[in-house]
C-alpha positions in Angstrom: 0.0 0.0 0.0 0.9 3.4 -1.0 2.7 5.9 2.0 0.9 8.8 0.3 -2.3 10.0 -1.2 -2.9 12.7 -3.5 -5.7 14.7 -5.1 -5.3 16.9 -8.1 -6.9 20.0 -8.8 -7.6 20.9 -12.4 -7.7 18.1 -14.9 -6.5 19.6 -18.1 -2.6 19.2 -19.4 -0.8 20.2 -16.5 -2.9 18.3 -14.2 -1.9 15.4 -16.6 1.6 16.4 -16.2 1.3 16.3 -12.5 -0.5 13.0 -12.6 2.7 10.9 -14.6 5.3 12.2 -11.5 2.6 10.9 -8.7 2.5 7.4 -10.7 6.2 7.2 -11.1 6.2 6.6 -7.3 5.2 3.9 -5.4 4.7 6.0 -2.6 2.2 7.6 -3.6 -1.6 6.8 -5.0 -4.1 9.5 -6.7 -7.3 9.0 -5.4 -8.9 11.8 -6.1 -9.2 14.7 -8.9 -11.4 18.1 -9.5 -12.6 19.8 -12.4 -15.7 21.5 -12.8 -16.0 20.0 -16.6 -17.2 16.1 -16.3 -16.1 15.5 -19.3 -12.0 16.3 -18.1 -12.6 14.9 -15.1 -13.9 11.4 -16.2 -11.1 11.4 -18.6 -8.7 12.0 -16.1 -9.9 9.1 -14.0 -9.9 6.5 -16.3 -6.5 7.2 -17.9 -5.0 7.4 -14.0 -7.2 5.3 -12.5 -8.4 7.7 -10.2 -11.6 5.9 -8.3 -13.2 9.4 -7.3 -14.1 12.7 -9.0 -15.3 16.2 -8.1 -16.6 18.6 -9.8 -15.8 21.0 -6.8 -12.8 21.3 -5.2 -13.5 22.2 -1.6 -15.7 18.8 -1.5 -12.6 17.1 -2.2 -10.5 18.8 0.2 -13.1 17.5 2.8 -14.2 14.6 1.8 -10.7 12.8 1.3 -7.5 12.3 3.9 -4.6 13.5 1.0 -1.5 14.1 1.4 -0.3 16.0 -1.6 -3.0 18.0 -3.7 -1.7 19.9 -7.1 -2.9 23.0 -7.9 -3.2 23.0 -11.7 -5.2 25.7 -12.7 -5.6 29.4 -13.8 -3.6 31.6 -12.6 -6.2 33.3 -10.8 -7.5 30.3 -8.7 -4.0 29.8 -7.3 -4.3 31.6 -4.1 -7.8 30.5 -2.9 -6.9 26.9 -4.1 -3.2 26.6 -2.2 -5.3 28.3 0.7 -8.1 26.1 1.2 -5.7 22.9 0.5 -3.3 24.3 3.6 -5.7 24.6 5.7 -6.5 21.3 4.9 -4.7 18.8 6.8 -2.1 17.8 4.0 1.7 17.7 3.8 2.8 19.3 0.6 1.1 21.4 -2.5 2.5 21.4 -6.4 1.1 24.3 -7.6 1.5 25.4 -11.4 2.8 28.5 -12.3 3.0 31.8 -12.3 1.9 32.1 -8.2 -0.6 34.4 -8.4 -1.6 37.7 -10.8 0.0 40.1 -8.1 2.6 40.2 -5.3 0.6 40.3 -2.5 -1.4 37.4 -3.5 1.5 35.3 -4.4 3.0 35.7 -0.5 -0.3 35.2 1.0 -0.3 31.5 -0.6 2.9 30.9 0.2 2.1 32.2 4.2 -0.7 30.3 4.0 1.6 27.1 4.0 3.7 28.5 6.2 1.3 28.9 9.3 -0.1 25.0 8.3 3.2 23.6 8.3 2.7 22.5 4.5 5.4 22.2 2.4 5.0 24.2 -1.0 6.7 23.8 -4.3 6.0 25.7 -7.4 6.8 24.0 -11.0 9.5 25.8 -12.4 9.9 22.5 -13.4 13.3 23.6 -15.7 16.0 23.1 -12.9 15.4 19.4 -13.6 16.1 20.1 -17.5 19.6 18.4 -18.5 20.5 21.3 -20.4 20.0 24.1 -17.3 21.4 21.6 -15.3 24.3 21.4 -17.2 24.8 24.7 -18.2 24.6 26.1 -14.1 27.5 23.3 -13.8 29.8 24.9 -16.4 28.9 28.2 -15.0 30.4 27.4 -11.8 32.8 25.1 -12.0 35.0 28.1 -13.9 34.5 26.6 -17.6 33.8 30.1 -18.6 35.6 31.7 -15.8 33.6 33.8 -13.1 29.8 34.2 -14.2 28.9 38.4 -14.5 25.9 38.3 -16.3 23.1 35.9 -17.3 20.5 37.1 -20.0 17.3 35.8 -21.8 14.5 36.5 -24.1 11.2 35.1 -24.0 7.2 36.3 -25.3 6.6 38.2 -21.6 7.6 39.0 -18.3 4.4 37.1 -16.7 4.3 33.4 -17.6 7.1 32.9 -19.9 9.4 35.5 -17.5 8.6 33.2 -14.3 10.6 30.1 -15.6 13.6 32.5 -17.1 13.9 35.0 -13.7 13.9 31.6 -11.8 16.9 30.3 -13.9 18.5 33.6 -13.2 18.9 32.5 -9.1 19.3 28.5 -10.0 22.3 29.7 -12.4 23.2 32.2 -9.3 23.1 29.4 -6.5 19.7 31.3 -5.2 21.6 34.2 -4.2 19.4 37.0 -3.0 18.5 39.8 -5.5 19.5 43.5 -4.7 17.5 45.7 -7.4 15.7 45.4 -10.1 15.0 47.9 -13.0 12.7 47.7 -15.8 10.8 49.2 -18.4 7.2 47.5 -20.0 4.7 48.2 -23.0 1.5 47.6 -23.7 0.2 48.3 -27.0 -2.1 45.4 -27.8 -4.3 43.6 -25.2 -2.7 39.7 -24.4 -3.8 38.1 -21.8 -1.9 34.4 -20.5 -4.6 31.8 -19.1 -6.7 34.8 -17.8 -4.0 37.4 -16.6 -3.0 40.4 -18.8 0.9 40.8 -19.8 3.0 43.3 -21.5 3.4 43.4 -25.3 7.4 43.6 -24.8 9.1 44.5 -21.5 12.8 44.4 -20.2 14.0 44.2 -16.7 17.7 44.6 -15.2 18.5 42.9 -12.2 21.4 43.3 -9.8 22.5 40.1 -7.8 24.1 40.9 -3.7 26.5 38.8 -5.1 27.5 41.3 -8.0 26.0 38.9 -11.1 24.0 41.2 -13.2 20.7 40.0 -15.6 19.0 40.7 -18.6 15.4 39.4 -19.9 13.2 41.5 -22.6 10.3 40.3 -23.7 8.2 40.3 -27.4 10.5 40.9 -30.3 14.0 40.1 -28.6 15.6 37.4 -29.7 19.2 37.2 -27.9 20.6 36.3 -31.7 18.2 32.9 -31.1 19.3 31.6 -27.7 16.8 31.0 -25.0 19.5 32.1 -22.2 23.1 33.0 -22.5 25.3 33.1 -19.3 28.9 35.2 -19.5 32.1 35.0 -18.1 35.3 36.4 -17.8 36.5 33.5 -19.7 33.4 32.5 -22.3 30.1 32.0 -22.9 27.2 29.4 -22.8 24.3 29.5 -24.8 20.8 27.3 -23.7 18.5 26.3 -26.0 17.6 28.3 -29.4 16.1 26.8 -33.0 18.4 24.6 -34.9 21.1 24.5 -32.1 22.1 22.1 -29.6 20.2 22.4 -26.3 23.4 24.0 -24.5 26.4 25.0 -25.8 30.2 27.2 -24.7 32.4 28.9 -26.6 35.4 29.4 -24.7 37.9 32.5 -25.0 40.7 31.9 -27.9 38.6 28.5 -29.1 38.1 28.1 -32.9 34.5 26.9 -32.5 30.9 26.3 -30.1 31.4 22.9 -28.1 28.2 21.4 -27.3 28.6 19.1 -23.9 27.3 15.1 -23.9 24.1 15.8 -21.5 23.8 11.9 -20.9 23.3 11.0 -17.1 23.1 14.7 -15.7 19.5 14.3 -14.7 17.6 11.0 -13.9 15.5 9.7 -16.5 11.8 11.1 -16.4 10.4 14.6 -18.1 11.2 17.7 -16.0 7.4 17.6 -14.4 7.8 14.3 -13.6 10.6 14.8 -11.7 9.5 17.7 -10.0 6.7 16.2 -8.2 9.4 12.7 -7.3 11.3 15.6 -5.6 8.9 17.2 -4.0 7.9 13.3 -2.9 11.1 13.0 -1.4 11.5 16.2 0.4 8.1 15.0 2.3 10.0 11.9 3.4 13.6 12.9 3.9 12.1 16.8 5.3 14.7 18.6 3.0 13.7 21.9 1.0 12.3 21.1 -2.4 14.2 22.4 -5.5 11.2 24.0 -6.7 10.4 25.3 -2.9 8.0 28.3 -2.3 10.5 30.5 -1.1 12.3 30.3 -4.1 9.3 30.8 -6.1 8.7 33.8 -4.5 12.3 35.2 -5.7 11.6 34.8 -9.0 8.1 35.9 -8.5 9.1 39.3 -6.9 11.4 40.1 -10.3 8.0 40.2 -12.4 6.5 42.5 -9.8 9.7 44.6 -9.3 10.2 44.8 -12.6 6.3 46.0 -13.1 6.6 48.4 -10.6 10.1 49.9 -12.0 8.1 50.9 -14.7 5.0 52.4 -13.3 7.6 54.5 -10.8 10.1 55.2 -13.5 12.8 54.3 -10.7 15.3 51.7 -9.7 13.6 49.5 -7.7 15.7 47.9 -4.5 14.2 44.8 -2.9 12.5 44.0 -1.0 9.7 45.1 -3.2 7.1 47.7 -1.2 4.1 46.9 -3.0 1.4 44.4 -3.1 -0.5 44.9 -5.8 0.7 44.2 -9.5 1.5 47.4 -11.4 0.4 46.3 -14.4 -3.1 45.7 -13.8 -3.3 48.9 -12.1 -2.1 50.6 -14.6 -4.3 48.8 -17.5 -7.5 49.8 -14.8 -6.6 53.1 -14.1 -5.7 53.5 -18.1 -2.4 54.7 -17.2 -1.1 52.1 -20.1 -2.3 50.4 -22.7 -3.1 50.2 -26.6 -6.1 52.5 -25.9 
């Protein structure tokens, strides 16, 4: 019999994605999922071979003893779902993300767990991707010399932003940020699973440590990398169209090297692994790699950088505010295509 048992909240892909990591372990059993639409739902049960469904949540919640529940949903059920699901009874929470449409909201989840003793973990499920993984090993372990600045490029600040700020601190050992400065536009209405984003942004960030960053958003392209990390001696390069998923180009070298990425991560997607991690950190009591608090790092870079731009200042953490600038600016009209 299984250790563990786990209910999932929201049925669709990433409730899907969260539903492979639970069944690679035999610690733990699903016996329970959530989704107001049957039809998702049922689905979900018979590929899992869940025995009971909800079409409310909260019903769940009460109605079964769990020990893990994922939060897979939009953006702007996070906090009321992670909330109801700590106070709970349960161990742990894998929530999808981004944590919540503003900065306030986004700690008050993660307090939430706090006060119940309930172990949180966000899915920035890239720090189990071979080629991050690989590429924060050459960064500091002096292939390129000493890291000073990490960049990236990706659609928006918001969703996208989320999983490239977070690689910023897992590149930068989760050192603590000192300031951020930023700059956003809106001239078209987007919108991410329900939560309005910038048209094309940028955002400077200044490490404690020294380490500087770089991530603009909508038409950049960083010459087709996904992230590029410098040093004093080279550079690395991960991900990009029609290249290999990391490569370094060393000082005085004739050519890119691309490093063999067999055996740097266990077998298993990067979701997968995520929620086996977050397993084991309920067993073993360590801090999850995807933990809340270092969510909530990465988190307070979108927010910071938000909030730079409504202020038209240098922004130096920790960030002031609760609210997220954005949407206050789009409701007060302060920005925007109109």
């Amino acid at each position: 019999m299984a250790l563990f048992k786990a209910g999932i909240i929201g049925c669709g892909g990433r409730g899907r994605g969260h539903a492979q990591g639970y069944k690679a372990s035999s610690d733990v059993e699903i016996v329970a999922c959530a989704d107001p639409f049957a039809d998702s739902r049922n689905a979900f049960a018979e590929r899992f071979e869940v025995p009971k469904t909800y079409e409310d949540y909260n019903e769940m919640l009460d109605s079964e003893d769990l020990d893990f529940v994922s939060v897979c949903t939009w953006i702007a059920l996070h906090t009321e779902m992670v909330t109801a699901a700590a106070n709970s009874g349960i161990k742990a929470i894998h929530c999808e993300k981004p944590m919540a449409p503003t900065w306030g909201e986004s700690k008050q989840l993660y307090q939430a767990c706090v006060d119940n003793n309930v172990m949180i973990s966000c899915c920035h499920q890239r720090r189990f991707g071979a080629q991050f993984v690989k590429a924060k090993e050459l960064a500091n372990d002096g292939t390129i010399g000493q890291l000073y600045r990490v960049e990236g490029a990706c659609p928006n600040l918001f969703d996208w932003g989320t999983h490239w700020f977070d690689m910023f601190f897992f590149y930068n050992n989760d050192e603590p940020a000192e300031w951020v400065m930023g700059q956003i536009d809106v001239s078209e209405e987007r919108t991410v699973f329900g939560v309005p984003v910038e048209t094309s942004g940028i955002s400077w960030i200044r490490w404690k440590n020294g380490l500087e960053g770089l991530l603009a958003t909508g038409g950049a392209r960083l010459q087709g990398a996904a992230n590029r990390l410098i040093g004093t001696e080279g550079i690395i390069e991960v991900g990009g169209r029609d290249k290999p998923p990391v490569r370094v180009l060393k000082h005085g070298a004739p050519a890119w090297e691309a490093p063999d990425l067999t055996g740097v991560v266990p077998e298993g997607n990067d979701t997968t692994l995520s929620v086996l991690d977050l397993i084991d950190c309920v067993k073993t009591g360590r801090e999850p790699e995807l933990s809340g608090r270092k969510a909530l790092q990465s988190t307070e870079l979108i927010f910071a950088t938000y909030e730079s731009s409504r202020r038209r200042a240098k922004i130096v953490l920790p960030l002031d505010v609760d609210d997220s600038a954005l949407l206050t600016m789009l409701e007060q009209g302060e920005i925007g295509s109109g």
